[in-house]
N, C-alpha and C positions, 0 to 999 in steps of 0.2 A: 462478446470477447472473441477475440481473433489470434492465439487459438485460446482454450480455455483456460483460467488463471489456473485453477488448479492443476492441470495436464501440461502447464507451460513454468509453474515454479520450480527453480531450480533444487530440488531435494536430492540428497542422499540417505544414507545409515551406516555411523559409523561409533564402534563401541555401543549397541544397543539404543544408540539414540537419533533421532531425526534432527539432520543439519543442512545449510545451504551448501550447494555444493558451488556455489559463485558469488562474488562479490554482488547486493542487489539494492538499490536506490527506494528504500523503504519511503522516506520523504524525501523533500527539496534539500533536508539540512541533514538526512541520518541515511548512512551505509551500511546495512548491516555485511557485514567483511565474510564473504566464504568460512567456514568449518563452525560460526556462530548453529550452536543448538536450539534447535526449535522445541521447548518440551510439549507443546499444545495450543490450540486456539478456541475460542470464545467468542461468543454473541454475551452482550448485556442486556439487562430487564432493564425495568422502569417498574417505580414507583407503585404505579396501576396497572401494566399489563403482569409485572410480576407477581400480583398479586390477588387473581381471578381467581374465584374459587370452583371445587369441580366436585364430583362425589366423594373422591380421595382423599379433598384438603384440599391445603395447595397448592397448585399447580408450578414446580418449581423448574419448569420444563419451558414454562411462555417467556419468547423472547418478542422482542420489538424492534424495529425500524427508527424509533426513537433513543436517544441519549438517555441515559441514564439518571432519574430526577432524586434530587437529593433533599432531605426533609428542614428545617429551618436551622435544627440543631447542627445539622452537617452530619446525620446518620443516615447511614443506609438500614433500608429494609431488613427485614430479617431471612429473606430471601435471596435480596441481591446480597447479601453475605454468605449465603449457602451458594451460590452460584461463583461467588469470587473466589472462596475456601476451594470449591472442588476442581475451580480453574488451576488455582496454585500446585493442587495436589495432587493432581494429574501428568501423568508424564506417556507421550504416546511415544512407541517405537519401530512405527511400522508407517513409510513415507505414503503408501497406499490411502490407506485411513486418514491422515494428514490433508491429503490431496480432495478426498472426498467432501471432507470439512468443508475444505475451500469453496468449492463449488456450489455448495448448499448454503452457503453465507453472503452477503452485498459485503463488496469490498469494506466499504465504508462503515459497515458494521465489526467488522474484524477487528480483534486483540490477540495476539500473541506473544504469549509467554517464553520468556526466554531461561534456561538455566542459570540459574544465578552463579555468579562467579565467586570465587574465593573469598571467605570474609561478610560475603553478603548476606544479609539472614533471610530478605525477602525475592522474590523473581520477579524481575524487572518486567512490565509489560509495554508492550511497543503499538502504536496504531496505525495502520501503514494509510497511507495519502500519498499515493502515486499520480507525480503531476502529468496534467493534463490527460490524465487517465492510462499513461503509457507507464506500464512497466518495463523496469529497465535493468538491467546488470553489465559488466563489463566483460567483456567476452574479447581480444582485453579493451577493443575501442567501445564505446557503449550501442548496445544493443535493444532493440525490442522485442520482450518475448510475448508482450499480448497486449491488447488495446481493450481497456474497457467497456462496453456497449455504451450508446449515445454520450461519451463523454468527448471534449474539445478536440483529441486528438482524433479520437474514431470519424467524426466531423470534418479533420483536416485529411485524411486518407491515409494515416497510418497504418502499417498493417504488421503483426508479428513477422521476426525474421529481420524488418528492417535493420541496416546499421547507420546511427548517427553520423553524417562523414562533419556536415557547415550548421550552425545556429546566429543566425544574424549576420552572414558574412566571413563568419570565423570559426574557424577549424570546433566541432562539438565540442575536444578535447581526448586526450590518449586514456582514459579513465573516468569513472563514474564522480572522483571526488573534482576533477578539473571540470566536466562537464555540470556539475551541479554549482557549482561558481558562475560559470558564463552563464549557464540558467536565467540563475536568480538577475543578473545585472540585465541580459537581454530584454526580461519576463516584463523586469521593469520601466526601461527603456520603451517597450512598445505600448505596454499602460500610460505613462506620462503621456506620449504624443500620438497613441490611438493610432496606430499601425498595426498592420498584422505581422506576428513572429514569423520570417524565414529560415525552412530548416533544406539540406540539399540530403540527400539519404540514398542508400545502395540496397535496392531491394535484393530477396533471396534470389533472385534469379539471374544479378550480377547487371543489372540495368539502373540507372542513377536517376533518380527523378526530385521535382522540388515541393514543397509544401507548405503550406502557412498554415497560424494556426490565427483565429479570433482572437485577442486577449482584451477583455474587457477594461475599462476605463480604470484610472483611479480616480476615487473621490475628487481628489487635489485639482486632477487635470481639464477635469469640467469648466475650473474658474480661472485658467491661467492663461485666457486667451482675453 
């Protein structure tokens, strides 16, 4: 990662609690909006690794690289319910700690629990899928604050700091929700006809450079020739 998600997440503290301090492009289709409360984050068991036993008991501490497998009934473990329970019920207040998490987690393993809003009885949890490995916020045009390791964009030369200016020819957009529109239609566009995504970008250093990224095939387009 370039620079490190954790050390690159946009966090404050406000009212005793850890919040984004920017608007940040969680997925292709979710924004979570600046002053959104972070109450904690989470790695998930499985099934089997939750469930090793050690001299203790237990072991309600093993996480896994794997999704989380669920039993025929549609129950979880009785572990991976101790580990959901203490996710819910955890509230971190300290962006440091927060940050640490991050770090010590694969993206792609990550859950973050959010404060629930008025009326809510449970806390909404969120799985962030940062496309093409670049995370993004609007900073206000959209921005990159870090690039995943060997993910499509780290491959296309992305580098944190960048700013989106062009995607496919056309302006990124003035904000995270315009630019995740032209996204998803570009993303598309280059899968149907197996072109690579053109993006034009302003690096930190005020120098403008262009970059493609791979976007793999769709199904569909294999047989439309």
């Amino acid at each position: 990662m370039e620079p490190p998600l954790g050390l690159s997440f946009p966090l404050e503290i406000k009212n005793d609690r850890v919040v984004l301090s920017q608007d940040i492009l969680l997925t292709t289709t979710k924004i979570l909006p600046a002053g959104t409360v972070l109450r904690t984050i989470f790695r998930p068991v499985t099934l089997t690794e939750g469930e090793l036993k050690s001299k203790r008991g237990v072991n309600e501490d093993s996480y896994s690289r794997v999704a989380p497998k669920v039993t025929t009934k549609g129950l979880m473990t009785e572990t991976e319910r101790k580990i959901m329970e203490r996710a819910y019920q955890t509230v971190w207040t300290d962006p440091i700690e927060f940050r640490r998490a991050l770090e010590m987690s694969i993206p792609g393993n990550l859950r973050i629990v959010l404060e629930p809003s008025a009326g809510q009885t449970t806390a909404p949890i969120e799985i962030p899928d940062f496309p093409e490995g670049l995370c993004l916020v609007g900073h206000p045009t959209p921005q990159v604050l870090c690039v995943l390791k060997e993910s499509r964009g780290a491959i296309a030369g992305f580098r944190g700091g960048d700013t989106l200016l062009e995607i496919a020819g056309q302006p990124a957009g003035e904000d995270l929700k315009e630019f995740a529109a032209r996204y998803l239609t570009a993303h598309e566009n280059a899968s149907k006809k197996r072109e690579l995504l053109r993006f034009k970008v302003r690096r930190s250093t005020g120098e403008t450079e262009s970059l493609a990224l791979r976007i793999p095939p769709t199904w569909n387009s294999a047989f439309e020739e």
